[in-house]
C-alpha positions in Angstrom: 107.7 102.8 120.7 109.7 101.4 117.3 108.9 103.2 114.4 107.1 101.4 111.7 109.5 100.1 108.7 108.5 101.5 105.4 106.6 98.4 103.4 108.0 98.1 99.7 106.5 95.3 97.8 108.1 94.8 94.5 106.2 92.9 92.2 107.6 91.0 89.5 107.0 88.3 86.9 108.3 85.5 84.2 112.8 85.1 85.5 112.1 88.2 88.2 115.3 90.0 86.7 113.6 93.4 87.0 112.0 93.0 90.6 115.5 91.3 91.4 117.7 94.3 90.4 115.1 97.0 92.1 115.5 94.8 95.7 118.9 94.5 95.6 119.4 98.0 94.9 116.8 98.9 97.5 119.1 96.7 100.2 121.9 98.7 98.9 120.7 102.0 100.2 118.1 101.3 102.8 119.8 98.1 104.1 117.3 97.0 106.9 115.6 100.2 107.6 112.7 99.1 105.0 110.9 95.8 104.7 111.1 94.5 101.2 108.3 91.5 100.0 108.6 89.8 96.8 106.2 89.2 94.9 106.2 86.5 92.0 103.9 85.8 89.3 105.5 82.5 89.6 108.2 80.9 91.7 111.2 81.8 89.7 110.3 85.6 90.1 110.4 85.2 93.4 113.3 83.3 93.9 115.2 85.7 92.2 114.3 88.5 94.3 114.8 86.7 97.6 117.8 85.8 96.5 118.4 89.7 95.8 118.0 90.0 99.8 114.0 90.9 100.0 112.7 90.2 103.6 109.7 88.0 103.0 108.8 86.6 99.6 105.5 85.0 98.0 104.0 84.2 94.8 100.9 84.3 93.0 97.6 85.9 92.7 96.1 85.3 96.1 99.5 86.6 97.5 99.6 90.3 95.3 95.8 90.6 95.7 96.4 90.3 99.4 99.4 92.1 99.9 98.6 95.4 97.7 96.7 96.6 99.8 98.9 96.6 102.7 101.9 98.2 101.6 102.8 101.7 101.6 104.5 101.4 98.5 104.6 98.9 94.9 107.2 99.0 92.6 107.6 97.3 89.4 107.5 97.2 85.7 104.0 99.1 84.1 102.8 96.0 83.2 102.3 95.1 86.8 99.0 97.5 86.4 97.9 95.6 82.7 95.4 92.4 83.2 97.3 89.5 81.1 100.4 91.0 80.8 103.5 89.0 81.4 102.4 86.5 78.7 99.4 86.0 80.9 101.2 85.9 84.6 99.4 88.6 85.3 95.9 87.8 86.1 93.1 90.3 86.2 92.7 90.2 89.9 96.5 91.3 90.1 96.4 94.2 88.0 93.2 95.4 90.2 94.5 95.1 93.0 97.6 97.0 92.1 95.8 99.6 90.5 93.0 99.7 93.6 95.5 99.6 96.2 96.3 102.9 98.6 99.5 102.5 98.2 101.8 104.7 96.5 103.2 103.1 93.4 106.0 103.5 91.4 106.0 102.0 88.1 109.4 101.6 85.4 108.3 102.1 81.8 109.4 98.6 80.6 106.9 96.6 78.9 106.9 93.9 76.7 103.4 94.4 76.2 102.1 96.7 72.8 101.9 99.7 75.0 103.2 102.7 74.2 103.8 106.0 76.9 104.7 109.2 75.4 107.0 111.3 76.4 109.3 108.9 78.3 112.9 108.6 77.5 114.7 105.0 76.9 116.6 104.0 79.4 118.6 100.9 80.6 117.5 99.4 83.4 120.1 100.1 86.1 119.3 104.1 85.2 115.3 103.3 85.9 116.5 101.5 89.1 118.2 104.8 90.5 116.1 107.6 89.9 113.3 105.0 91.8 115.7 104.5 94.9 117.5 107.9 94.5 114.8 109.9 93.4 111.2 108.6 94.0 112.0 106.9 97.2 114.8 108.7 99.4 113.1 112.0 99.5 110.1 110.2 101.3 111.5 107.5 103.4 112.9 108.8 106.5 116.0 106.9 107.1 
């Protein structure tokens, strides 16, 4: 029987430059041996990140609020969790859904929301990218 692929859904809003940089470095180091879905607040965010390489690709509410609960993990920026955020992108229903979902997430402090988290460090995004992939993911995918 073929082992289940690992379901990443990265979730991403307003040009998807953040959800596009984590899928293509995701396809770097897991090539095909995860399933990546993209998912847009809009189109553009989601064009970006299939562009990036993600396997399968959707946008909107109905598709995050249906998808979080199916994946095994969700990446993306903190505000993914916050209702409004993303200059309103972000609807309500999204950020429950994230937040409700079973699925293990992994969130990058960037925010352009007035949100604060103590203790974390400022990084650029590439360096956020790689401890996600190197450190937060590859110890628990088997590959």
């Amino acid at each position: 029987m073929a082992q289940k692929r690992v379901k990443i859904c990265v979730i991403d809003g307003q040009g998807g430059g953040i959800g596009s940089t984590i899928v293509k470095r995701l396809k770097e180091v897991f090539q095909e041996r995860i399933e990546v879905i993209a998912l847009g607040t809009n189109s553009i965010a989601t064009a970006a990140m299939m562009k990036a390489r993600a396997n399968h690709g959707a946008t909107g509410e109905n598709a995050v609020v249906w998808m979080a609960p199916r994946a095994d993990y969700i990446v993306g920026p903190i505000s993914i969790i916050m209702a409004n955020s993303m200059m309103g992108e972000l609807s309500p229903k999204m950020a429950e859904a994230v937040s409700s979902s079973p699925a293990h997430k992994i969130l990058l402090p960037l925010s352009q929301e007035r949100v604060s988290i103590v203790g974390m460090t400022h990084q650029p995004l590439p360096h956020l990218v790689e401890g996600l992939v190197s450190k937060e993911l590859k110890e628990v995918i088997d590959v």
